[in-house]
PQR file of N, CA, C, O and H, with PARSE charges and radii, in Angstrom:
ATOM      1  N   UNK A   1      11.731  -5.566   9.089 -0.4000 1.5000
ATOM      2  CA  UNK A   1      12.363  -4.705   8.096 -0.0000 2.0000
ATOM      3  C   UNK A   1      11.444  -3.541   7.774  0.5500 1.7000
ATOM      4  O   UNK A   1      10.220  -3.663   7.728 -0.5500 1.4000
ATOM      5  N   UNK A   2      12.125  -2.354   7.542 -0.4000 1.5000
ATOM      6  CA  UNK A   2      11.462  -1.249   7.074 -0.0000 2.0000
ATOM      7  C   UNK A   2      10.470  -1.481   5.947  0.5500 1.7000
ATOM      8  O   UNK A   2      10.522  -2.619   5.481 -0.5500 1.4000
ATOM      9  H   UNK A   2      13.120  -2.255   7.579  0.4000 1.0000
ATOM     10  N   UNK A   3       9.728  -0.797   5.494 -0.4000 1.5000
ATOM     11  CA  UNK A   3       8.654  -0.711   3.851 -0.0000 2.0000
ATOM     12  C   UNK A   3      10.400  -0.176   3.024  0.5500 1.7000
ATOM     13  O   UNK A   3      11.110  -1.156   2.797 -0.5500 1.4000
ATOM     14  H   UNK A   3       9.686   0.128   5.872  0.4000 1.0000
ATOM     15  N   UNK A   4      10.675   0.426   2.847 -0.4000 1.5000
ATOM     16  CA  UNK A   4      11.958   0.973   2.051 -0.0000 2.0000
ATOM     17  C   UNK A   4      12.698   0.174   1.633  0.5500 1.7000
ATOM     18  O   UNK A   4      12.997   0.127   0.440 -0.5500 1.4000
ATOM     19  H   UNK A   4      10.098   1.221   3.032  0.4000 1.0000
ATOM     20  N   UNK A   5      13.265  -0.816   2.728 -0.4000 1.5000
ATOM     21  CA  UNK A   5      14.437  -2.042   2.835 -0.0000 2.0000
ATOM     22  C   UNK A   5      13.837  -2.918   1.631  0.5500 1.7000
ATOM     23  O   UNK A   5      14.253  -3.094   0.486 -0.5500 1.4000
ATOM     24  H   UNK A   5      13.022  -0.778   3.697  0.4000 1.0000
ATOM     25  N   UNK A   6      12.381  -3.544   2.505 -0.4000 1.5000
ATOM     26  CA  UNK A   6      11.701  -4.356   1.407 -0.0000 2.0000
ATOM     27  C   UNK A   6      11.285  -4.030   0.437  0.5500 1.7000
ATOM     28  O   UNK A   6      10.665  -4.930  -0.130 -0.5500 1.4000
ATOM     29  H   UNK A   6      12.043  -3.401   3.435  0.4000 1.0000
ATOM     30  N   UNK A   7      11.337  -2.711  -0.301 -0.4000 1.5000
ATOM     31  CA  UNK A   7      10.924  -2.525  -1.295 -0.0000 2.0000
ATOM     32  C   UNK A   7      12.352  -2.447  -2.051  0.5500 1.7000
ATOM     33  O   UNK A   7      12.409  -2.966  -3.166 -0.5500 1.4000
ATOM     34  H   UNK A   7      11.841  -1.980   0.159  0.4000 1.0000
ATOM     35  N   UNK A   8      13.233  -1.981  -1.646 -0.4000 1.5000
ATOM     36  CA  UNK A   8      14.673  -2.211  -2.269 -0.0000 2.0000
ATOM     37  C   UNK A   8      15.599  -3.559  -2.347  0.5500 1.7000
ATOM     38  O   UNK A   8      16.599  -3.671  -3.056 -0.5500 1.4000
ATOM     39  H   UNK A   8      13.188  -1.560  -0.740  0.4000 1.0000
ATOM     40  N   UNK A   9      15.128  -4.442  -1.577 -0.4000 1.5000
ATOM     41  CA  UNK A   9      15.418  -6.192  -2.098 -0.0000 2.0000
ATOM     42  C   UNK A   9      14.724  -6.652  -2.491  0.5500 1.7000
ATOM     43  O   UNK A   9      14.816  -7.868  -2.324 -0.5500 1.4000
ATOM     44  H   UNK A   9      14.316  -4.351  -1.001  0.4000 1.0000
ATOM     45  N   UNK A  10      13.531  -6.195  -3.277 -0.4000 1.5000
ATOM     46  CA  UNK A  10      12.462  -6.874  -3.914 -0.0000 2.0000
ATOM     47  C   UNK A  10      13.317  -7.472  -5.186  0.5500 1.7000
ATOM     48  O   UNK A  10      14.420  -7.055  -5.540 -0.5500 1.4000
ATOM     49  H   UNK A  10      13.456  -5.207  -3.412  0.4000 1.0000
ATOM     50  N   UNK A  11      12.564  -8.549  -5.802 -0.4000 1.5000
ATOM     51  CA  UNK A  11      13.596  -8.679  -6.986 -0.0000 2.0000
ATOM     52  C   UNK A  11      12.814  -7.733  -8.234  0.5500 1.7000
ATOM     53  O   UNK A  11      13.474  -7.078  -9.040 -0.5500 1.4000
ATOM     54  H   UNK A  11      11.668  -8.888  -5.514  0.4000 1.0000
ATOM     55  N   UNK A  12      11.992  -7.760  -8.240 -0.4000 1.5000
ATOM     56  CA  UNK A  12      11.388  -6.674  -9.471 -0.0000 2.0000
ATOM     57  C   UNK A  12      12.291  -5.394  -9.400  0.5500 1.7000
ATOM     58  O   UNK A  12      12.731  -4.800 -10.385 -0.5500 1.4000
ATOM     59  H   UNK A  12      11.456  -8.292  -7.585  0.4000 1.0000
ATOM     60  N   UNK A  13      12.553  -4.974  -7.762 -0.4000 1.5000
ATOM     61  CA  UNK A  13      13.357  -3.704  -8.088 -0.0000 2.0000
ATOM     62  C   UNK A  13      14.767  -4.094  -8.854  0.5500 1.7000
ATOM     63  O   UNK A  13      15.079  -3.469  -9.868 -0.5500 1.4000
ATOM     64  H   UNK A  13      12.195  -5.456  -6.962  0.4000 1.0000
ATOM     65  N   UNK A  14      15.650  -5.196  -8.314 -0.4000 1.5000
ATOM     66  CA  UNK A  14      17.204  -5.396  -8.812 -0.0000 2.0000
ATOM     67  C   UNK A  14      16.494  -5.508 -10.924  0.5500 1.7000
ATOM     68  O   UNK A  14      17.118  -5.299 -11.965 -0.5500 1.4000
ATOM     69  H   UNK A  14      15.397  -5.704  -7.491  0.4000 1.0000
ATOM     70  N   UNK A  15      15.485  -5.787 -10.766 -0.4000 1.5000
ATOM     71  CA  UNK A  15      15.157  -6.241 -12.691 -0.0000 2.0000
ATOM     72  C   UNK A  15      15.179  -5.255 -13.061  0.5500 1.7000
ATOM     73  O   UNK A  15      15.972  -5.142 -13.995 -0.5500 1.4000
ATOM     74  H   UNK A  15      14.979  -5.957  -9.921  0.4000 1.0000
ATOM     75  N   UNK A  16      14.350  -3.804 -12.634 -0.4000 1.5000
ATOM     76  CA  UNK A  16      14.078  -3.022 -13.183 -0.0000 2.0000
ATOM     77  C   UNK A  16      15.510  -1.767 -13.073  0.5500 1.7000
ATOM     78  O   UNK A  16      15.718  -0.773 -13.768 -0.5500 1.4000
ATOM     79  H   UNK A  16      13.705  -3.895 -11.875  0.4000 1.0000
ATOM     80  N   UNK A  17      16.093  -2.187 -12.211 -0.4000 1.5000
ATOM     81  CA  UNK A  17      17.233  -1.157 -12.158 -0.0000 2.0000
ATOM     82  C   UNK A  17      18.223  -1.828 -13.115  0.5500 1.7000
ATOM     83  O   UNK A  17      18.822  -1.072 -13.881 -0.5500 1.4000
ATOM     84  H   UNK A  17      15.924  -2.995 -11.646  0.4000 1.0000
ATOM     85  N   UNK A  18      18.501  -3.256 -13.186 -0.4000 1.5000
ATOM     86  CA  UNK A  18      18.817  -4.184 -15.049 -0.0000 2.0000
ATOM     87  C   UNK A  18      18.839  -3.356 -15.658  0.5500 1.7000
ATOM     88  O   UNK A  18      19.707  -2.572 -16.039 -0.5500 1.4000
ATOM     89  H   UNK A  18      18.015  -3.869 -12.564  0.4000 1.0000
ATOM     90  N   UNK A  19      17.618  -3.507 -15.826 -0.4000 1.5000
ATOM     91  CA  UNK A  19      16.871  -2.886 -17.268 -0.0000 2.0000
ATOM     92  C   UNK A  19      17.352  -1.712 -17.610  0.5500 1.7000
ATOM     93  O   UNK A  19      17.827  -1.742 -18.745 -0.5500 1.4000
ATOM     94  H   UNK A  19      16.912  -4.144 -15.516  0.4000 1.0000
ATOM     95  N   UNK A  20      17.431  -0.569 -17.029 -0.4000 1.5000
ATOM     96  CA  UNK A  20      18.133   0.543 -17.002 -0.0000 2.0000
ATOM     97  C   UNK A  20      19.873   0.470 -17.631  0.5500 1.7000
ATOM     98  O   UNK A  20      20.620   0.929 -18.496 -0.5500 1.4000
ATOM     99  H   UNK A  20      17.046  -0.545 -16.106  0.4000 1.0000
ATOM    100  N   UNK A  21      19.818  -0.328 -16.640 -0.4000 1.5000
ATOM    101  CA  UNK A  21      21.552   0.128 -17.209 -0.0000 2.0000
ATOM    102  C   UNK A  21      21.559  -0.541 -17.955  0.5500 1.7000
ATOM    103  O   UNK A  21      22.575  -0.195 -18.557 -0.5500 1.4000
ATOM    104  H   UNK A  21      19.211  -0.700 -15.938  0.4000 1.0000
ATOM    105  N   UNK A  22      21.000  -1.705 -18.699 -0.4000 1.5000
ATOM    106  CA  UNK A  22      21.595  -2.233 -19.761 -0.0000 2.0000
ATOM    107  C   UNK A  22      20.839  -1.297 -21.093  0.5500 1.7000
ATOM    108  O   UNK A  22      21.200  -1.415 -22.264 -0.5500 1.4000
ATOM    109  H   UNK A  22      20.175  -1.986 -18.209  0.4000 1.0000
ATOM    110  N   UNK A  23      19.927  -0.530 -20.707 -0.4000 1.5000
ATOM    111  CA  UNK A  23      19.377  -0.033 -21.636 -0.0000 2.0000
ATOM    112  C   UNK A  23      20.554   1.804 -22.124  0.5500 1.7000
ATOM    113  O   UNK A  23      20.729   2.474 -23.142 -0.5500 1.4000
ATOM    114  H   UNK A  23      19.634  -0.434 -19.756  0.4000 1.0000
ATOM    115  N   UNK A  24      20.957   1.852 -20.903 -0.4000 1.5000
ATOM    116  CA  UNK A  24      21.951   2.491 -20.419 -0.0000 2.0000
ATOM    117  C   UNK A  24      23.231   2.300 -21.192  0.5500 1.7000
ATOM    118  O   UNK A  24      23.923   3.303 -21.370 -0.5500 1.4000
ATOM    119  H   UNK A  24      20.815   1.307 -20.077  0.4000 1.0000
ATOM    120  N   UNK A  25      23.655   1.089 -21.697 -0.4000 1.5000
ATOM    121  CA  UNK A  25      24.856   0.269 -21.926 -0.0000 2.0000
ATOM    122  C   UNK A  25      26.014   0.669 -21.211  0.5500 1.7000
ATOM    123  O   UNK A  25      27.060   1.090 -21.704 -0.5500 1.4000
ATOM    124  H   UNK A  25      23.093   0.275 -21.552  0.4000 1.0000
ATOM    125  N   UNK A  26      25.678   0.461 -19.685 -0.4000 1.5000
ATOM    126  CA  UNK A  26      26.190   0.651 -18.571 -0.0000 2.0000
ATOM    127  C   UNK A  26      28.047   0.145 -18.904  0.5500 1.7000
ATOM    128  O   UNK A  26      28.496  -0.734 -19.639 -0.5500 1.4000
ATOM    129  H   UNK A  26      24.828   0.119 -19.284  0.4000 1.0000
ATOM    130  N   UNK A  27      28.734   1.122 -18.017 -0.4000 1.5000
ATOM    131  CA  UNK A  27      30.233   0.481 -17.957 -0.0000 2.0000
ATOM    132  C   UNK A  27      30.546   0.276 -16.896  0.5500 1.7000
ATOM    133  O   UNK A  27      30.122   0.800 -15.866 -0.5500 1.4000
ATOM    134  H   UNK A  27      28.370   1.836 -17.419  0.4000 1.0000
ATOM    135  N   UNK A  28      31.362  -0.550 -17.036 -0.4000 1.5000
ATOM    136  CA  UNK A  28      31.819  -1.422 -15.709 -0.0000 2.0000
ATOM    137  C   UNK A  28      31.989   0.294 -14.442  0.5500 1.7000
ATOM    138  O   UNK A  28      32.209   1.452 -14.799 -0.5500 1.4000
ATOM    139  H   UNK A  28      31.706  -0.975 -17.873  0.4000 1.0000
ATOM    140  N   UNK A  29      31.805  -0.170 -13.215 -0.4000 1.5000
ATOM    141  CA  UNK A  29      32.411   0.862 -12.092 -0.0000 2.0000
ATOM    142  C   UNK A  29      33.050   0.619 -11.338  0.5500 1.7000
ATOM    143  O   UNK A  29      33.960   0.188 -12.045 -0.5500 1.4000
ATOM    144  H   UNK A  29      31.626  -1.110 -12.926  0.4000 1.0000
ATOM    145  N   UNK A  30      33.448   0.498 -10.235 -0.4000 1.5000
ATOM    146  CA  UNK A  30      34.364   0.119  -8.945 -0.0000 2.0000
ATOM    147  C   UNK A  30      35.050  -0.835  -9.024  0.5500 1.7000
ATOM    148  O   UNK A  30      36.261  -1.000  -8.876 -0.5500 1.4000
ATOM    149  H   UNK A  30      32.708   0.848  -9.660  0.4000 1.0000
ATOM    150  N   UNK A  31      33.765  -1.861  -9.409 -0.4000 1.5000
ATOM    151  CA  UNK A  31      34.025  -3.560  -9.417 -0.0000 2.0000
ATOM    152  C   UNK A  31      34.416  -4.151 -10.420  0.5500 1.7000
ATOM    153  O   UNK A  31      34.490  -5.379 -10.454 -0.5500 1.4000
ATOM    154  H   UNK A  31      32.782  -1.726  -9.529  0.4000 1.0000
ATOM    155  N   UNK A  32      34.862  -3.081 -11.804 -0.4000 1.5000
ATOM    156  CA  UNK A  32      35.293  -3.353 -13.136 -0.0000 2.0000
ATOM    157  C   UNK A  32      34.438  -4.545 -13.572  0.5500 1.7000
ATOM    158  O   UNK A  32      35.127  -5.096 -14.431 -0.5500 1.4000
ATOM    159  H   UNK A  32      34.802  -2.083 -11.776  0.4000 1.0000
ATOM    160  N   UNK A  33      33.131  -5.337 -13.412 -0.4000 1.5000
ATOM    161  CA  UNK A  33      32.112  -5.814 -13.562 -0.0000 2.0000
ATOM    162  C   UNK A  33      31.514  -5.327 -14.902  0.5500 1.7000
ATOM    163  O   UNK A  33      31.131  -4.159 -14.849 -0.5500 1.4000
ATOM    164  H   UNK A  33      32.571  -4.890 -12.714  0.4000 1.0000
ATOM    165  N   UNK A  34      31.378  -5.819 -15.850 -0.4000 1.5000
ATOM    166  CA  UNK A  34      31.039  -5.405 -17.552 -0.0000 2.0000
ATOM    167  C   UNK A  34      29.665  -5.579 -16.954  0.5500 1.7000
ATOM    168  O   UNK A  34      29.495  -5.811 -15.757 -0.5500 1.4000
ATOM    169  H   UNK A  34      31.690  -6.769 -15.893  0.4000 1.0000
ATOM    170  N   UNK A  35      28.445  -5.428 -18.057 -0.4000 1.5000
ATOM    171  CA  UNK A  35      27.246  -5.832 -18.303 -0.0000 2.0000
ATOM    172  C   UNK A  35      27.389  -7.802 -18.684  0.5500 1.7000
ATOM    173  O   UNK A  35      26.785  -8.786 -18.257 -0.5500 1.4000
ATOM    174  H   UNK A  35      28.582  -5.239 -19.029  0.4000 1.0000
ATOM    175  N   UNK A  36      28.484  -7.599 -19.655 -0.4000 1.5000
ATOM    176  CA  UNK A  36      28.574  -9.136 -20.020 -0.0000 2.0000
ATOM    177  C   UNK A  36      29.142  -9.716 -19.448  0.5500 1.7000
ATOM    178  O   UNK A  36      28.906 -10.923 -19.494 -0.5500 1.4000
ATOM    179  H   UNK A  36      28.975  -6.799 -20.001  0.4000 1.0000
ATOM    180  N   UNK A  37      30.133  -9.271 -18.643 -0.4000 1.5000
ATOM    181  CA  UNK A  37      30.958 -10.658 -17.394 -0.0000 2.0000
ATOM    182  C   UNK A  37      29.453 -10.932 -16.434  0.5500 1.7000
ATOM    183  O   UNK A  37      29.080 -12.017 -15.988 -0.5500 1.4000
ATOM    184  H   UNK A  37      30.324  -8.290 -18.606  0.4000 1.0000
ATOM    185  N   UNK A  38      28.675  -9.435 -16.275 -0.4000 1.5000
ATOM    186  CA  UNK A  38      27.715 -10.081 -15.578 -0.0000 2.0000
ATOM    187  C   UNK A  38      26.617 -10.816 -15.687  0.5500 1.7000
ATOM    188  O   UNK A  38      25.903 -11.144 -14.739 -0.5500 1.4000
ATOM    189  H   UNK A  38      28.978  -8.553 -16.638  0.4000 1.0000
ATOM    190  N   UNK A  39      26.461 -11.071 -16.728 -0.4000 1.5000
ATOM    191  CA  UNK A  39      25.113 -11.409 -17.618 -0.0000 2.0000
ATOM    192  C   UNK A  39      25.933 -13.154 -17.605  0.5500 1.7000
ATOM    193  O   UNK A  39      25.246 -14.155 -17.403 -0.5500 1.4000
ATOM    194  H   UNK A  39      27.041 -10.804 -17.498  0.4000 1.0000
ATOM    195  N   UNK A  40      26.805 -13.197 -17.748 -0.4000 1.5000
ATOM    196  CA  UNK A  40      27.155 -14.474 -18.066 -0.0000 2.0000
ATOM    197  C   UNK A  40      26.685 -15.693 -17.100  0.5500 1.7000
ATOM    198  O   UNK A  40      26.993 -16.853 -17.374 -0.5500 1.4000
ATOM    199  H   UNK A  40      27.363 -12.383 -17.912  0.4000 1.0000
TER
END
């Protein structure tokens, strides 16, 4: 795998991009997916 790939399935990255949108109080997009259907 590329340095890029693995640095983009890291799990610190999926936490820290979290963090964002919930700080964000992100709305659902495509996948009509809430913050809280997903959190659940």
């Amino acid at each position: 795998m590329t340095d890029r790939l693995l640095q983009f399935l890291n799990p610190e990255n999926f936490q820290l991009a979290w963090e964002k949108v919930a700080k964000n109080r992100g709305c659902a997009g495509v996948d009509k997916e809430t913050l809280t259907s997903s959190s659940a």
